[in-house]
MARSE-30433 format. One record per residue (C-alpha): residue number from 1; residue in three letters; chain; x, y, z. Coordinates in Angstrom, 3 decimals. Example, Ala and Ser with C-alpha at 12.3 -4.5 7.8 and 13.67 -1.06 7.14 Angstrom:
<sites>
pos 1; code ALA; unit A; x 12.300; y -4.500; z 7.800
pos 2; code SER; unit A; x 13.670; y -1.060; z 7.140
</sites>
This chain:
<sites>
pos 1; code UNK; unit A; x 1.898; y 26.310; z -23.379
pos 2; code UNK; unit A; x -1.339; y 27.703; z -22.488
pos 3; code UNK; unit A; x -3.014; y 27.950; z -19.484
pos 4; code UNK; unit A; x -5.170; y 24.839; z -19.288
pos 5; code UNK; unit A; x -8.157; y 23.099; z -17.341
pos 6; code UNK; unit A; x -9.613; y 26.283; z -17.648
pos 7; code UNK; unit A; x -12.751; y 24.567; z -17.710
pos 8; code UNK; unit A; x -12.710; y 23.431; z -13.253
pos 9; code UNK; unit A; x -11.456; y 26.657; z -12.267
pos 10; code UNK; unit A; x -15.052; y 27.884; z -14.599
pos 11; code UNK; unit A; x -16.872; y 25.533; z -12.404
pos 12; code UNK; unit A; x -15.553; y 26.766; z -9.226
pos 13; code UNK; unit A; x -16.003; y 30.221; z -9.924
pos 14; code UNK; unit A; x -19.671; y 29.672; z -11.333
pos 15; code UNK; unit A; x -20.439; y 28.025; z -7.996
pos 16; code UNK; unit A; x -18.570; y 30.714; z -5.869
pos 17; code UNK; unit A; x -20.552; y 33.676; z -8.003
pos 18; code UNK; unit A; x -23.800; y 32.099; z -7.363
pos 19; code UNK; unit A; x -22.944; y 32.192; z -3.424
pos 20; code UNK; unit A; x -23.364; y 28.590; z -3.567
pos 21; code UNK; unit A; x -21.897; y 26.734; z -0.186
pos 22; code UNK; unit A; x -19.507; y 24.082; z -1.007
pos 23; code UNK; unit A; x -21.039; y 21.100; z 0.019
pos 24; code UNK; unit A; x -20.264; y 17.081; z -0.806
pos 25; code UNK; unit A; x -23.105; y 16.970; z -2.918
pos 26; code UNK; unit A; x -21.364; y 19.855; z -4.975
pos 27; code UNK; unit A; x -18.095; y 18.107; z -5.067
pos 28; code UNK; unit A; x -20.417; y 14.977; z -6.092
pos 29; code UNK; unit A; x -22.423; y 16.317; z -8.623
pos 30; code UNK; unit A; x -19.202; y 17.891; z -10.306
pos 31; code UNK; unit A; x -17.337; y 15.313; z -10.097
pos 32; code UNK; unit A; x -19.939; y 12.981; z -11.743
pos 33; code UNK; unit A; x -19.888; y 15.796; z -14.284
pos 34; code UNK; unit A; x -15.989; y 15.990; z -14.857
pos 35; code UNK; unit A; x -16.380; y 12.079; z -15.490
pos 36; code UNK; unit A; x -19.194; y 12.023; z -18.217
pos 37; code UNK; unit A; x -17.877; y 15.400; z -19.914
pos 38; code UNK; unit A; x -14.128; y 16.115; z -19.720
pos 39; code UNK; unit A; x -11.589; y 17.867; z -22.521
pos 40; code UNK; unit A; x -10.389; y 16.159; z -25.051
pos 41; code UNK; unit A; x -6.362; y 14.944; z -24.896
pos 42; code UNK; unit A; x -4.235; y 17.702; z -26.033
pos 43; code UNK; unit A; x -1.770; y 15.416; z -28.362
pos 44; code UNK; unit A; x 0.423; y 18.357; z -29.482
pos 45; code UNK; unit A; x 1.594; y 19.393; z -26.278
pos 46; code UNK; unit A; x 2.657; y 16.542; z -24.808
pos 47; code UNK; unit A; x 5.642; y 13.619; z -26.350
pos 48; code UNK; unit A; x 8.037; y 11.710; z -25.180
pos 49; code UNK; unit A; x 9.096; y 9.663; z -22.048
pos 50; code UNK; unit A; x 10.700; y 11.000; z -18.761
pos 51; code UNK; unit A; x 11.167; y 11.625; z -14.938
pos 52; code UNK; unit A; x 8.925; y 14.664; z -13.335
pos 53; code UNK; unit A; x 10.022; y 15.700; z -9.544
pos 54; code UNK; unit A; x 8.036; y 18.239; z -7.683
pos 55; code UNK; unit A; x 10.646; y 19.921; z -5.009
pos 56; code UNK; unit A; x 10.695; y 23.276; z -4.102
pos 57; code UNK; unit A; x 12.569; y 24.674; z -1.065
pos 58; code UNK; unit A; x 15.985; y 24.136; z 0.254
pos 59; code UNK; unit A; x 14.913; y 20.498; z 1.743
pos 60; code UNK; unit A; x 13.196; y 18.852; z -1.254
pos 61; code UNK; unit A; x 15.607; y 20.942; z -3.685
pos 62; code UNK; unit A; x 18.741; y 19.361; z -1.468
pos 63; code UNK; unit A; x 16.558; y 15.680; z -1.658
pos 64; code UNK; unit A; x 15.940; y 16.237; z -5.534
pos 65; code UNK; unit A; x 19.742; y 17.069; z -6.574
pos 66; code UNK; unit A; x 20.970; y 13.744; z -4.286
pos 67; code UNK; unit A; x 17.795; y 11.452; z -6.016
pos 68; code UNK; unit A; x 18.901; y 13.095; z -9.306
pos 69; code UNK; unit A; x 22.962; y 12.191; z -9.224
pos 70; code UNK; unit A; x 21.950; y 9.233; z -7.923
pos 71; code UNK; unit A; x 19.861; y 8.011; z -11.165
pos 72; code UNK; unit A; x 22.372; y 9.576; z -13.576
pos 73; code UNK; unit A; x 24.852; y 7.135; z -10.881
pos 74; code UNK; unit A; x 22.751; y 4.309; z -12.422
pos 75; code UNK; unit A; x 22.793; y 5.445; z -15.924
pos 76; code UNK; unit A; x 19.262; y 6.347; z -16.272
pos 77; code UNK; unit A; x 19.194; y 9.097; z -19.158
pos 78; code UNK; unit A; x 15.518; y 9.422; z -19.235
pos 79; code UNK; unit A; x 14.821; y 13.547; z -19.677
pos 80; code UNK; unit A; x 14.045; y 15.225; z -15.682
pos 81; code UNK; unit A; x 11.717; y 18.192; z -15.180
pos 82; code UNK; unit A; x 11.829; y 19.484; z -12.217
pos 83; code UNK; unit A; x 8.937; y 21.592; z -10.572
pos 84; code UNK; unit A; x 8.629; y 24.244; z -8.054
pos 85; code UNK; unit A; x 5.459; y 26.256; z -7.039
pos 86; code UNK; unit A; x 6.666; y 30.122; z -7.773
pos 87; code UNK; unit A; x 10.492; y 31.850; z -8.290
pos 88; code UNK; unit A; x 10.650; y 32.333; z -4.292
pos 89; code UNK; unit A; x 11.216; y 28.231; z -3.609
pos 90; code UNK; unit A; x 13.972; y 28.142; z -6.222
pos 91; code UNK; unit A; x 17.278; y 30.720; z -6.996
pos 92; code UNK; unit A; x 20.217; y 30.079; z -9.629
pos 93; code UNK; unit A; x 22.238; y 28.423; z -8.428
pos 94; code UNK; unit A; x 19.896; y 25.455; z -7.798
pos 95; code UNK; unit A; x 19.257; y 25.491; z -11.779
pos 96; code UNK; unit A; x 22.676; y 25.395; z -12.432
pos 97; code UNK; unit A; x 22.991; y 22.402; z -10.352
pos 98; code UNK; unit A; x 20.034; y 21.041; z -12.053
pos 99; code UNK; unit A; x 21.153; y 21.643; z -15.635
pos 100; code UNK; unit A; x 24.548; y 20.512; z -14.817
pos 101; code UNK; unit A; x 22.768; y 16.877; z -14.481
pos 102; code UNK; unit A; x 20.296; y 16.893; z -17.094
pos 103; code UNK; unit A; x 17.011; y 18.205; z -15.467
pos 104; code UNK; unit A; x 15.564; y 21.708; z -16.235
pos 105; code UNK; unit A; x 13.590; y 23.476; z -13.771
pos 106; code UNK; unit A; x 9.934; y 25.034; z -13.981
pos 107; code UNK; unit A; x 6.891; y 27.139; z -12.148
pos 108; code UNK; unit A; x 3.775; y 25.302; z -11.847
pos 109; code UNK; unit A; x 2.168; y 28.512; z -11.286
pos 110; code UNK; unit A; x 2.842; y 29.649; z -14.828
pos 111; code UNK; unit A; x 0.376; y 26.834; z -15.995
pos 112; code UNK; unit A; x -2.767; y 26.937; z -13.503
pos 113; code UNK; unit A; x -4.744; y 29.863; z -12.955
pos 114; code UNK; unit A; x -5.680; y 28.561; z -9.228
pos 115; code UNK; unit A; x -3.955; y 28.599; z -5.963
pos 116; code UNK; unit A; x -1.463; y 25.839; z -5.453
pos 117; code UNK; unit A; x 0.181; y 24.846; z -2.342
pos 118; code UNK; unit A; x 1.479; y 21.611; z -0.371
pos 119; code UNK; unit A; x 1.033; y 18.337; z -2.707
pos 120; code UNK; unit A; x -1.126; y 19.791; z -5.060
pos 121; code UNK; unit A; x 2.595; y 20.813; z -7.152
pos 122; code UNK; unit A; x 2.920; y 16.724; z -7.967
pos 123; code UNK; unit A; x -0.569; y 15.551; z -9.441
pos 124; code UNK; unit A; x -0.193; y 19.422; z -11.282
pos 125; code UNK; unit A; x 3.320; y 18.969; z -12.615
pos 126; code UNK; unit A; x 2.330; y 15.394; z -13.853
pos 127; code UNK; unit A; x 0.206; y 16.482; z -15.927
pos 128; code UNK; unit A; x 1.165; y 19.921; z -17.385
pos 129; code UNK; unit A; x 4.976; y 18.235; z -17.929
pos 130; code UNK; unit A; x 5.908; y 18.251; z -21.543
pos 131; code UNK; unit A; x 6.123; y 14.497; z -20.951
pos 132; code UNK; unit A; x 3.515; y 12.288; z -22.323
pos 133; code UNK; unit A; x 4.407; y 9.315; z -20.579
pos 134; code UNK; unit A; x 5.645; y 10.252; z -17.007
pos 135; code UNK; unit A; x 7.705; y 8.570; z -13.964
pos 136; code UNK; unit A; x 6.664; y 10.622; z -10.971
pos 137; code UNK; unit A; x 8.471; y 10.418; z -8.692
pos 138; code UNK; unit A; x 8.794; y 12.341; z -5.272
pos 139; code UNK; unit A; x 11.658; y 14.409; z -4.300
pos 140; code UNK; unit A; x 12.863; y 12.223; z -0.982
pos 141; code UNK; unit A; x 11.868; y 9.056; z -2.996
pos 142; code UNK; unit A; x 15.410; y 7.576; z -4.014
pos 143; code UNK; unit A; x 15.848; y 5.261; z -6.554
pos 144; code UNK; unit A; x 18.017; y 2.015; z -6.197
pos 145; code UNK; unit A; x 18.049; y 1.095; z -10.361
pos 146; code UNK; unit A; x 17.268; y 2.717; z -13.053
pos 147; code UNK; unit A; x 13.186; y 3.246; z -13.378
pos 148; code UNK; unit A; x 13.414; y 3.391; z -16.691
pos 149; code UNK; unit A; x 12.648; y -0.597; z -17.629
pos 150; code UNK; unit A; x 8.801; y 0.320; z -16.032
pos 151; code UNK; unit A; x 7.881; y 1.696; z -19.471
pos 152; code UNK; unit A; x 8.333; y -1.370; z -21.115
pos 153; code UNK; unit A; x 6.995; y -3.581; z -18.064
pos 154; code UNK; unit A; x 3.335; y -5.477; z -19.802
pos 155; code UNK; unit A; x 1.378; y -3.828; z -17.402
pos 156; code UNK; unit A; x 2.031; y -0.710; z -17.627
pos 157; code UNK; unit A; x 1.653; y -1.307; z -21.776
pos 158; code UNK; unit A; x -1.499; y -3.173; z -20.884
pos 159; code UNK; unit A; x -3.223; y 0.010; z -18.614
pos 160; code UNK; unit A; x -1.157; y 2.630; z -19.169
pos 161; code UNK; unit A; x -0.744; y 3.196; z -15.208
pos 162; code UNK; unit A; x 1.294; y 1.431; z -12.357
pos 163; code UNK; unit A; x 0.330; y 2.448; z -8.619
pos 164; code UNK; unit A; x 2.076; y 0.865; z -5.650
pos 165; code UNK; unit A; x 0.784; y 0.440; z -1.985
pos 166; code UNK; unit A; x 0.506; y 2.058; z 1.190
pos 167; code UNK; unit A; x 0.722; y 0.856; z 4.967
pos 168; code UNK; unit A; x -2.764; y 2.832; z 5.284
pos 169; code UNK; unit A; x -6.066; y 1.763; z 4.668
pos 170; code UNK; unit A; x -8.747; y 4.110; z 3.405
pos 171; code UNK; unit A; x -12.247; y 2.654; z 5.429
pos 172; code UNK; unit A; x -15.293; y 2.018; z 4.074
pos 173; code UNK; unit A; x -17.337; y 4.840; z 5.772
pos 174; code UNK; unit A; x -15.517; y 7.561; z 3.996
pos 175; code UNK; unit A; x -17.622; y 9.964; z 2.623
pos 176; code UNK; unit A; x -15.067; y 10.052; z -0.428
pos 177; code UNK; unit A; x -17.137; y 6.901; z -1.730
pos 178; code UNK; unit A; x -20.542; y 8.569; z -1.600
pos 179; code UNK; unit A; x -18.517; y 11.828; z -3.409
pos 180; code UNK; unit A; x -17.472; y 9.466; z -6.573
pos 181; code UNK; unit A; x -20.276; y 6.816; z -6.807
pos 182; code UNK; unit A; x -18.260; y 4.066; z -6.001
pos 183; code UNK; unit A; x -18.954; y 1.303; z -3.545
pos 184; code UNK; unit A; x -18.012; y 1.482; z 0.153
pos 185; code UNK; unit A; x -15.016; y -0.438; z 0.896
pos 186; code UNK; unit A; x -11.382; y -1.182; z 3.016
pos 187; code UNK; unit A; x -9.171; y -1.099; z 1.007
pos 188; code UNK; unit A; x -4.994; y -0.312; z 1.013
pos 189; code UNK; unit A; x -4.286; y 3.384; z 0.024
pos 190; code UNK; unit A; x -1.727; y 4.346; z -2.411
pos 191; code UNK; unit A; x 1.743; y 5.588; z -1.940
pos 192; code UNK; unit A; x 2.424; y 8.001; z -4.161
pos 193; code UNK; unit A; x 5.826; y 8.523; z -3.869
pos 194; code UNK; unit A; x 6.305; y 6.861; z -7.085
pos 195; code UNK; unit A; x 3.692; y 6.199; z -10.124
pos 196; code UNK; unit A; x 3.818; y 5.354; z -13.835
pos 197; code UNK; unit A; x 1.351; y 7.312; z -15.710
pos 198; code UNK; unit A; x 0.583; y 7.237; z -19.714
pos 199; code UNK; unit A; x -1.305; y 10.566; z -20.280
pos 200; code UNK; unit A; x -2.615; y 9.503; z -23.639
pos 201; code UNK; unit A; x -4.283; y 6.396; z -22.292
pos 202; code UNK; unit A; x -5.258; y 7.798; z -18.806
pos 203; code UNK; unit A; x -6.400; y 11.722; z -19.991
pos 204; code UNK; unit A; x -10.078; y 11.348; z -18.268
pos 205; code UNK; unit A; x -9.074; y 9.988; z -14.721
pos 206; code UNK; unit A; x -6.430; y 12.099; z -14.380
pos 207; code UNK; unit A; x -8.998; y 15.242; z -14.795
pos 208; code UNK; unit A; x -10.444; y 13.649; z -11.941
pos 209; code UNK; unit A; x -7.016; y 13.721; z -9.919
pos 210; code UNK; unit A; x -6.700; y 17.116; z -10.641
pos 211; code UNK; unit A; x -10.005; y 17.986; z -10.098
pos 212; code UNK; unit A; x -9.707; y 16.568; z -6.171
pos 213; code UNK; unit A; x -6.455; y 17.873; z -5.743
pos 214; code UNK; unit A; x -7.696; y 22.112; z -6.820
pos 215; code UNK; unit A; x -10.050; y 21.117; z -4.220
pos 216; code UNK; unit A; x -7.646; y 19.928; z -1.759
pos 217; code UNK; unit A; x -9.246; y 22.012; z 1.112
pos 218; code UNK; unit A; x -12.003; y 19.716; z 0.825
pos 219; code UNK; unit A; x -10.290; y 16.356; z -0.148
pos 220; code UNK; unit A; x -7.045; y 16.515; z 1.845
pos 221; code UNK; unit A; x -9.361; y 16.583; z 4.391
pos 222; code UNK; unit A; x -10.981; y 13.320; z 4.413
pos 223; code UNK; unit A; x -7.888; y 11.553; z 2.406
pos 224; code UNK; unit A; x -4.261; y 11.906; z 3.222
pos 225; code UNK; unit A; x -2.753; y 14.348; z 0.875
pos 226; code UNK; unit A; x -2.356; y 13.591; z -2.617
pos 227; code UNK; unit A; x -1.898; y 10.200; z -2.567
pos 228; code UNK; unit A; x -5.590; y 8.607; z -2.934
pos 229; code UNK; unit A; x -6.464; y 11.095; z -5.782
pos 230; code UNK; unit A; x -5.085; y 8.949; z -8.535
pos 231; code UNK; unit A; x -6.384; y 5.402; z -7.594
pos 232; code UNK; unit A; x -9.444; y 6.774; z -6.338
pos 233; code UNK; unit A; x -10.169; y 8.943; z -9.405
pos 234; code UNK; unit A; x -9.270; y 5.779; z -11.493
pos 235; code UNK; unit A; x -11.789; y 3.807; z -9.918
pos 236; code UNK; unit A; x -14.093; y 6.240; z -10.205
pos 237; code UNK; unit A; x -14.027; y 6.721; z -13.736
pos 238; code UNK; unit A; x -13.887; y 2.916; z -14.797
pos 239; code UNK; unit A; x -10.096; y 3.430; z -15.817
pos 240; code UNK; unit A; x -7.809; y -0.309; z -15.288
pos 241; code UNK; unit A; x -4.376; y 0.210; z -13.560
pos 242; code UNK; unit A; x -1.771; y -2.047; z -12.014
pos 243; code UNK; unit A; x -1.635; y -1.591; z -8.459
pos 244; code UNK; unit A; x 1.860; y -3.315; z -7.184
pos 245; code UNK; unit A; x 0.993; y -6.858; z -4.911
pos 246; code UNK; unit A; x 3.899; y -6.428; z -2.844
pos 247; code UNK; unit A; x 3.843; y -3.905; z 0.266
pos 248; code UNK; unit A; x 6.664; y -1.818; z 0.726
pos 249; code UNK; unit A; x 9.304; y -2.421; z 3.482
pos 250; code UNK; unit A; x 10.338; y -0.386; z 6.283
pos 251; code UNK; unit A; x 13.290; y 1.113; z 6.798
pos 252; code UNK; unit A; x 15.165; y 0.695; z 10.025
pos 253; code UNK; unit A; x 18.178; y 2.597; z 11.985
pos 254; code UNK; unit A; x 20.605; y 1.387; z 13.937
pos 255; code UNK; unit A; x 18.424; y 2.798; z 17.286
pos 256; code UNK; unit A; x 14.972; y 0.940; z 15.405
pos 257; code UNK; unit A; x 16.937; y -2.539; z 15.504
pos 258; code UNK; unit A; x 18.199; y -2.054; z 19.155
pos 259; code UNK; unit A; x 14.630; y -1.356; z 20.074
pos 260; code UNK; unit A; x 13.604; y -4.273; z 18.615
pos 261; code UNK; unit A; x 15.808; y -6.238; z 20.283
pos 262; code UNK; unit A; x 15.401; y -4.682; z 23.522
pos 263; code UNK; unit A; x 11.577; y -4.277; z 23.055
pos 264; code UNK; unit A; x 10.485; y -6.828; z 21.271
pos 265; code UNK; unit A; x 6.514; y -6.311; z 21.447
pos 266; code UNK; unit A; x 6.353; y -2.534; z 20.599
pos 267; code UNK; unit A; x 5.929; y -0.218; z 18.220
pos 268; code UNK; unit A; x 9.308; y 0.876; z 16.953
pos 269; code UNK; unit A; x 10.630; y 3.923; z 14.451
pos 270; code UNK; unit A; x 11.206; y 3.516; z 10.741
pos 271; code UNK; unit A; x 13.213; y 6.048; z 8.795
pos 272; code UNK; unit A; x 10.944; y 5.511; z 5.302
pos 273; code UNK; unit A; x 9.350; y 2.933; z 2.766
pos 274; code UNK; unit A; x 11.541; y -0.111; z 0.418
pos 275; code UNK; unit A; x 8.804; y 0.228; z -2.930
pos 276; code UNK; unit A; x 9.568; y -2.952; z -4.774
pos 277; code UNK; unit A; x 8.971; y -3.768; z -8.282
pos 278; code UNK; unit A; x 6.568; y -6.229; z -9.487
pos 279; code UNK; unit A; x 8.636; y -9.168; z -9.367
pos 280; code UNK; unit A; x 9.596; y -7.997; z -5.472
pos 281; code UNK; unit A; x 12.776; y -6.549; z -6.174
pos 282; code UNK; unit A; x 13.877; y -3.425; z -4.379
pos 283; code UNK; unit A; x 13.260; y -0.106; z -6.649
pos 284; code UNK; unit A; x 12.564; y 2.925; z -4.425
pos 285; code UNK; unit A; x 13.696; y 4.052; z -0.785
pos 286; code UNK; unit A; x 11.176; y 6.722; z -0.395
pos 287; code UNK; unit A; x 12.952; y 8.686; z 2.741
pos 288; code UNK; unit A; x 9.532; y 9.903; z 4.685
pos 289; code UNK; unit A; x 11.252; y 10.627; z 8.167
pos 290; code UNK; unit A; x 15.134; y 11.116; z 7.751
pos 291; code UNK; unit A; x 15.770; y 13.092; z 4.466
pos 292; code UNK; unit A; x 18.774; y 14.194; z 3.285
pos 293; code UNK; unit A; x 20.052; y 18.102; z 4.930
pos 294; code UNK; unit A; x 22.852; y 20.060; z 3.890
pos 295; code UNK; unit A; x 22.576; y 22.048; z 7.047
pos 296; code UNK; unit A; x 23.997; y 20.647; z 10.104
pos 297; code UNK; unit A; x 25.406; y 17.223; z 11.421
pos 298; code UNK; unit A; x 23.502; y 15.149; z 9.229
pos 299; code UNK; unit A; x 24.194; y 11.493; z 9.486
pos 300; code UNK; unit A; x 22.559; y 8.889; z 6.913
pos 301; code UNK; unit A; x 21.015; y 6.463; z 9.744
pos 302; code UNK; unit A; x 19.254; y 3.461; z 7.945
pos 303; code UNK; unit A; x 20.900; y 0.566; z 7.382
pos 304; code UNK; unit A; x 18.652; y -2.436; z 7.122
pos 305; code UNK; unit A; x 15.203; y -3.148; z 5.570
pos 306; code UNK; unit A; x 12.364; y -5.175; z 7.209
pos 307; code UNK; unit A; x 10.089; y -6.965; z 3.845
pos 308; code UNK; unit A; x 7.101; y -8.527; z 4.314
pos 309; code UNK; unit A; x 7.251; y -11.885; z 2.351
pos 310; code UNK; unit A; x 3.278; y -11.653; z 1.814
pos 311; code UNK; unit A; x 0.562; y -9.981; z 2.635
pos 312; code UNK; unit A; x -0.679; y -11.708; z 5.461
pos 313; code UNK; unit A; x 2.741; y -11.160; z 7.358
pos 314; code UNK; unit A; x 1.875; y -7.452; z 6.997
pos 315; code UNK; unit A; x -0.081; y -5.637; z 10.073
pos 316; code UNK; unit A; x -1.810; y -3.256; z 7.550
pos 317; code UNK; unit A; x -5.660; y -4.047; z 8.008
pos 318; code UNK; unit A; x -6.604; y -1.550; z 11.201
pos 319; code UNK; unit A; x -9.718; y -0.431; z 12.684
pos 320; code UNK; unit A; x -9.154; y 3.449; z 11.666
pos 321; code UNK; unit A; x -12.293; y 5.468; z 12.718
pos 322; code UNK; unit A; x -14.272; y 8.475; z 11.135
pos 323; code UNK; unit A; x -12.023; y 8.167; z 8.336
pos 324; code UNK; unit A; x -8.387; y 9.319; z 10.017
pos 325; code UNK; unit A; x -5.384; y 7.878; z 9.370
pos 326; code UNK; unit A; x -2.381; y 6.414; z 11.575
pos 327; code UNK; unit A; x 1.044; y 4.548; z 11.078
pos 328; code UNK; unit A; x -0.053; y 0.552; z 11.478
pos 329; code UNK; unit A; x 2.916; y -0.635; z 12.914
pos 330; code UNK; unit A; x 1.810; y -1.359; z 16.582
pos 331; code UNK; unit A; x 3.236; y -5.159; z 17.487
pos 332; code UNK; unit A; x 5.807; y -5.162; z 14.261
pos 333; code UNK; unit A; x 8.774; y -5.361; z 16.024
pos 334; code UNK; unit A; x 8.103; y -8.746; z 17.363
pos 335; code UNK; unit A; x 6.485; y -9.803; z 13.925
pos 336; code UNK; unit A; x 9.821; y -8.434; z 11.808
pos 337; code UNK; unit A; x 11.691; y -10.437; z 13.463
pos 338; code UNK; unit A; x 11.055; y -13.495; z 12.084
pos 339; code UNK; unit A; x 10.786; y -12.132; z 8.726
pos 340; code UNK; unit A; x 13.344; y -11.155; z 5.891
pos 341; code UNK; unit A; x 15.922; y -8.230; z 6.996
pos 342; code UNK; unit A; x 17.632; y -6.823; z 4.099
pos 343; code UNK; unit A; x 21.311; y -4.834; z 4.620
pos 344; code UNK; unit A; x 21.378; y -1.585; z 2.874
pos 345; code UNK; unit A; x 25.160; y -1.159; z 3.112
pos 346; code UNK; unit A; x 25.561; y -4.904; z 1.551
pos 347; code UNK; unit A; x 23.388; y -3.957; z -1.187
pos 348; code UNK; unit A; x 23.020; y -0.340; z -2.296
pos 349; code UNK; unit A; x 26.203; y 1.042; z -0.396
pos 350; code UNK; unit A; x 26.292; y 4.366; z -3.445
pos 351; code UNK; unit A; x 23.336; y 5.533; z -1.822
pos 352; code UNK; unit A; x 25.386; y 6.862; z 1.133
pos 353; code UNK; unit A; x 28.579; y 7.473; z -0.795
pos 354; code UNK; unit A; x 26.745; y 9.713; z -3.689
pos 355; code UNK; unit A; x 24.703; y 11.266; z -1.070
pos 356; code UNK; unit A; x 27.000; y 12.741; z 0.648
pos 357; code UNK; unit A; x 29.181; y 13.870; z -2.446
pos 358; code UNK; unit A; x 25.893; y 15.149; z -3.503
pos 359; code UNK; unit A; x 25.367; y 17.036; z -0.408
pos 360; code UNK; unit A; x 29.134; y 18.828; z -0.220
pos 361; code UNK; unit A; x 28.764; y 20.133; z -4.010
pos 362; code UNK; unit A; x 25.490; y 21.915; z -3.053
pos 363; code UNK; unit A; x 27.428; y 23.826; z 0.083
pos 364; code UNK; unit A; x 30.187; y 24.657; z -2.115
pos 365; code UNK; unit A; x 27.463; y 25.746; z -4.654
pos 366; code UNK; unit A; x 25.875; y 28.561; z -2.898
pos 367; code UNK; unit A; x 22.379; y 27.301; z -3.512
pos 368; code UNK; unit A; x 21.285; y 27.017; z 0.343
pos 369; code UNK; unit A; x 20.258; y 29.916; z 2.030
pos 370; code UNK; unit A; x 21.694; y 29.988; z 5.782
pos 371; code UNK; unit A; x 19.584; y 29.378; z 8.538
pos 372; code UNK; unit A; x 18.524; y 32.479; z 10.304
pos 373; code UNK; unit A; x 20.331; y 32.074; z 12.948
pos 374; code UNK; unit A; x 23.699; y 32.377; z 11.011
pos 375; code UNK; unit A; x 22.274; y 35.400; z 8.773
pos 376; code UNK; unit A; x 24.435; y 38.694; z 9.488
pos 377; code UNK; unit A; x 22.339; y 40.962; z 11.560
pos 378; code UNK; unit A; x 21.304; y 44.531; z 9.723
pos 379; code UNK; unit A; x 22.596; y 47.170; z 11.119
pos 380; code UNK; unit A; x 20.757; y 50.149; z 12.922
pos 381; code UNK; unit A; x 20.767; y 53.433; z 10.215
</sites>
């Protein structure tokens, strides 16, 4: 497959020959420009239906094989790319586990001709995937049933695109609204630890996405990551999508519940996000704070789930200033509890069982690379 969106990194460079400062009116004007003029769908390389993960590193690599035997747990069969940014996040014997459950592996450098680091790897390997209709889906985001029922779901056939909330909420003096012509607003952010993306159907906003995310020096500046780039860029270029009416839940250890009880008015910890489907059914446990480790005493610590029953019940509308973001979860504990709790164990006890399984075939596998502090020394010549 050839190298592709030549046609932003030709923007960028004409700017950068020219001596031209990078500005918001430069990312405004090109953007504008990317949404009026943009390449046309390229049918032939692209088919099919499947599951992209963007992991790279020992962590996400040891998160991706767990998320991976766990859907193959739940008989999903839906193809798996995985992608890494360059052959030093990735060795052997973390393909052979890979191939061994139905995923094959690639470098996202071997498709862009710009620098890539940090989040930029997911938006990228959405799009230069083989896949033409894509589950993304991130590397610590475990699944609790097969995804695969979300490409027949009427709103994704409808829009070609399903998005699901955030806690956050992206204010309405961001300069990102000025940037893409779109009205100032609050609004929830995104969550993109899981999305449902037709490329056929949704080839201009996603030049957008990928446009924002080259540029993520800029962007990931005033947004938080990745995650805004796709809903935003959608917006921006007129382009309908399903965003998911139920906010996600929060996952709670045993030490989160005894500091609710014990604490009852403040803030307490939550180990990661309950993503529901769109009849408010649990999907996803996206694991933000306690992911899974091969290395040391790990311990899988979350065992219940707080769910808002609707949105009002959910403390997500905050005063956020000069377009920051923070965690809105100051006075939940007292709120959660006298809302639905949800018991992991009674529910969705393979998660722990598989995970662990999952976690003693990659030490026996040879995949991990010790931690320096168990690395032989090199002798003196």
């Amino acid at each position: 497959m050839r190298k592709i969106f030549s046609f932003l990194l030709f923007m960028t460079m004409v700017a950068s020959a020219r001596g031209v400062e990078r500005t918001p009116l430069i990312y405004q004007k090109e953007s504008k420009k990317l949404i009026n003029s943009y390449p046309i769908y390229p049918a032939q390389q692209f088919s099919g239906r499947g599951i992209v993960i963007a992991a790279g590193g020992d962590l996400y690599l040891t998160n991706a094989v767990v998320g991976l035997k766990i859907l193959r747990h739940l008989n999903c069969t839906l193809p798996v790319e995985i992608w890494y940014i360059g052959e030093e996040e990735i060795n052997d014997r973390w393909r052979e586990l890979f191939t061994k459950l139905g995923a094959s592996c690639h470098d996202i450098t071997e498709k862009f001709n710009f620098p890539i680091r940090s989040y930029m790897v997911k938006p990228l390997s959405l799009i230069a995937s083989s896949f033409e209709e894509v589950i993304l889906i991130d590397a610590d985001n475990t699944a609790l049933r097969d995804p695969s029922f979300l490409f027949e779901d009427p709103r994704y056939n409808e829009r070609g695109a399903l998005f699901w909330p955030d806690l956050y909420v992206l204010q309405e003096d961001n300069i990102v609204w000025n940037i893409l012509g779109l009205p100032k607003q609050q609004i929830t952010a995104q969550e993109s630890g899981q999305l449902v993306i037709n490329k056929r159907i949704c080839w201009r906003p996603l030049q957008l996405t990928l446009y924002m995310n080259q540029h993520s020096s800029f962007f990931y500046h005033i947004l938080l990551g990745d995650k805004d780039t796709f809903f935003l860029a959608w917006k921006a270029a007129g382009q309908p999508f399903h965003m998911n009416s139920y906010f996600p839940g929060l996952g709670l250890t045993a030490e989160s519940l005894f500091f609710l009880e014990k604490y009852p008015d403040r803030s307490m910890h939550f180990a990661g996000f309950l993503q529901r489907d769109f009849e408010g059914e649990p999907l996803f446990y996206h694991m933000i704070h306690d992911k899974w480790n091969a290395l040391g005493d790990y311990e899988f610590r979350t065992t219940h789930f707080w769910l808002p029953t609707h949105e009002l019940e959910f403390p997500h509308i905050y005063a956020l200033r000069e377009s920051k973001y923070r965690t809105p979860h100051d006075k939940l504990a007292h709120r959660a509890k006298e809302h639905l709790f949800f018991s992991l164990e009674e529910n969705f006890s393979f998660i722990e069982e598989i995970g662990y399984e999952a976690l003693g075939e990659i030490l026996s596998s040879g995949a991990l690379k010790p931690p320096k502090a168990l690395q032989p020394k090199k002798r003196d010549s």
